[in-house]
N, C-alpha and C positions, 0 to 999 in steps of 0.2 A: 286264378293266377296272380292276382294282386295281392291275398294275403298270402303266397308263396312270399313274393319280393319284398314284402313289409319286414317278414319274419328275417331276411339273412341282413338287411338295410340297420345300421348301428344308429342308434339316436344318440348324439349328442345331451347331458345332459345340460339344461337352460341354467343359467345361472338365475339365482331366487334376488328380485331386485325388488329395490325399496323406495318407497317416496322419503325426501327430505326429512321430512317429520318424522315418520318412522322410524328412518336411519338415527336420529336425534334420541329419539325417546328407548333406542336400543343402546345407543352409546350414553345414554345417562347426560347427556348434552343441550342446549338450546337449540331450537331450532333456525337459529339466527347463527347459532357458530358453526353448525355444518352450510348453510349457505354461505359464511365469509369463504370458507373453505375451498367449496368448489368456486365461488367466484375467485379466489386467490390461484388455481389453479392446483391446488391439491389433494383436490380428491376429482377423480373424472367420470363424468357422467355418462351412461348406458341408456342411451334412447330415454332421454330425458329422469332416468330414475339411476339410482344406486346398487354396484353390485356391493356389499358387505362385504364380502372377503377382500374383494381387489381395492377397496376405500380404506378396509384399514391398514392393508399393507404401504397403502399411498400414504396415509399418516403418517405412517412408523418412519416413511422415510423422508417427507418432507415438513416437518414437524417443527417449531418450534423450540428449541428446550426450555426456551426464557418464560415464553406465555402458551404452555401448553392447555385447552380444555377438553381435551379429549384423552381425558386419566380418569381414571376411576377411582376411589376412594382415596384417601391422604395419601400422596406419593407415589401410588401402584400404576405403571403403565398397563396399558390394555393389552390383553393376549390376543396374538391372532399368528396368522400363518406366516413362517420366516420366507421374508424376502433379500433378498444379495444386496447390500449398496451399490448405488450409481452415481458416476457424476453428473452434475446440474442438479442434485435435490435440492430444495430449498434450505436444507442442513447447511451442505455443504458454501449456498450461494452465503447464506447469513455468514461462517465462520470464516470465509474471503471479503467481505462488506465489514464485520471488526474489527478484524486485523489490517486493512487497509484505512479506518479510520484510526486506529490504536498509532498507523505509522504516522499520518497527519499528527493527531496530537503531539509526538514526541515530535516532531519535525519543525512545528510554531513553538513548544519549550524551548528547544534549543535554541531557535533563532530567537525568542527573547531574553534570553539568558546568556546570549552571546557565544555561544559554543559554534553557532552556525553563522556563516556569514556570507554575504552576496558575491558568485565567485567573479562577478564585471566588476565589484568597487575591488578586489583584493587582485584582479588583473590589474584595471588603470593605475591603482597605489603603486604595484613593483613594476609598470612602466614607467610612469614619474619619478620612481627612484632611480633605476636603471639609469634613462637620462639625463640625472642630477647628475649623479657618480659619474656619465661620459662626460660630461661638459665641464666639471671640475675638473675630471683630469687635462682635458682637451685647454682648458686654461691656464694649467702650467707652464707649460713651453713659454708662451706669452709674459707671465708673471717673472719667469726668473731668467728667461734668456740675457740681460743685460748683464746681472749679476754673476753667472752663468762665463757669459764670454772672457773678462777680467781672472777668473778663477785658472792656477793652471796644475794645482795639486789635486789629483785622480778620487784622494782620500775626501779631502772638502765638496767636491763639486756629487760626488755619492752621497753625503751626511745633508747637503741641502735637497737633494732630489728627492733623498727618502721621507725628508721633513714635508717637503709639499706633496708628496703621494697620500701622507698618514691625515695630513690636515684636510687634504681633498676625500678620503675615505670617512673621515671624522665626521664630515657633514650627513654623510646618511645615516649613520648613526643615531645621530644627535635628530635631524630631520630638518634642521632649520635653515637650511638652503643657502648657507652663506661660503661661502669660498676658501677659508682661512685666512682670507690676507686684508 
């Protein structure tokens, strides 16, 4: 009865696994680069050894391109069974780690090249303007109200007020904090 049940029971076939070394001396490789490998987390271990097919699909997709050693003769990547892209490969995690240092880089140019600039010093500078220009103005009334009173042509007492507006605007201008008068 038991070789009845064997004969309808489907085997699985085992996947053909490798030691380090072997896995190395098939991929034409060190056996030190397939160790960085799995210790780097890109190739994954089967009870302590290597399945070949599933390792190099793991390659293909968390690979390197800058320092690849798992190519086979001048420029020729290694053949093996197509796998779909995923995100988190190590691919993908390097070309997000370049481009977020690429943005640094341009980020410290700028700012020493003065294109960038600190946005608390470029707030407090147009507050300290802001409040120059109020306080200028807010100084007029005071500066000209005597001169002001005496005056009783509509035309004169408008050609002086617009003269201390322009002078009081003038200072921010200019930046030098002085009053006009």
């Amino acid at each position: 009865m038991k070789t009845k049940k064997r004969a309808h029971i489907r085997h699985r076939k085992r996947p053909i696994l490798l030691t380090l070394s072997a896995y190395a001396k098939k991929r034409g490789v060190s056996h030190q680069a397939v160790s960085k490998a799995v210790r780097e987390g890109r190739i994954t271990l089967v009870r302590g050894k290597i399945d070949p097919k599933r390792a190099d699909a793991e390659l293909r997709l968390n690979r390197d391109p800058a320092r690849d050693p798992f190519r086979k003769g001048p420029g020729r990547p290694v053949k093996g069974p197509k796998v779909s892209r995923k995100k988190g490969t190590y691919l993908d995690a390097r070309i997000r780690k370049e481009h977020y240092q690429a943005e640094i880089a341009r980020l410290e140019f700028e700012t020493r090249t003065g294109k960038l600039v600190d946005t608390e010093k470029v707030k407090k500078a147009a507050f300290d303007s802001a409040r120059q220009v109020r306080d200028n103005l807010l100084n007029i009334p005071g500066r000209i109200s005597a001169s002001l009173a005496a005056k009783t042509d509509s035309f004169e007492i408008e050609i002086i007020l617009k003269n201390e507006i322009r002078l009081a605007l003038e200072t921010l201008v200019k930046g030098n904090g002085t009053n006009g008068s």
